[in-house]
C-alpha positions, 0 to 999 in steps of 0.5 A: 806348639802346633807341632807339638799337639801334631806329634812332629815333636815330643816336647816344646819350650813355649812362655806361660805367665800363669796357669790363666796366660800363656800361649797354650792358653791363648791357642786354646781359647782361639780352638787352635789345639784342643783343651787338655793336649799339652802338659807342663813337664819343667818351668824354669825360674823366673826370666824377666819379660823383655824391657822396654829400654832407652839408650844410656846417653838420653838426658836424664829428665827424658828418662826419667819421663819415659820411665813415669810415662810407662809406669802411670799407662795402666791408669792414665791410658788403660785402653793403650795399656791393655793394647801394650799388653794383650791384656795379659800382664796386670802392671809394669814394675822397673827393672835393672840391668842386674835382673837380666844377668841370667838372660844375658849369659845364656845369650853370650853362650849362645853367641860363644857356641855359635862362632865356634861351629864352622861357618857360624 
């Protein structure tokens, strides 16, 4: 980002969660680039936040407990949660393997293009 607002690049991909949170937001309000300096020009659809996983061979009742554990943080231990989150997410909310699909095909046909270039 501070490439970009020293004119090293013409554009940028960087996160926004909202028009309130992101990393232009952040970097503003820490008077590291100034206010205004940066404009959206495309957002994506939808990318799910990377999850907090467990492997698939825990038992079951131990998942399940992981699982209530990070769903109840926000009201049984606000401070960790807001600690967990920077403050800037509002709650957690379960995922599954079908919401990263996107995620991971982009990942694979990175991973494709990379063994193709010689010496990657």
């Amino acid at each position: 980002m501070l490439a970009l607002v020293r004119g090293q690049f013409e554009a940028v991909a960087t996160f926004q969660v909202n028009e309130n949170s992101g990393v232009v937001q952040r970097l503003t309000n820490k008077a590291m680039i100034p206010q205004g300096s940066t404009r959206v020009i495309w957002t994506s659809p939808l990318i799910p936040a990377s999850p907090f996983s467990t492997r698939a061979n825990l038992p079951e009742g131990l998942k399940r407990d992981f699982v209530a554990a990070m769903m109840a943080m926000k009201t049984a231990a606000p401070e960790v949660f807001k600690t967990f989150t920077d403050g800037q997410v509002s709650t957690y909310a379960p995922a599954k393997h079908e919401d990263y699909l996107d995620v991971i095909a982009v990942t694979e046909e990175l991973d494709a293009r990379r063994k193709q270039k010689p010496g990657g």
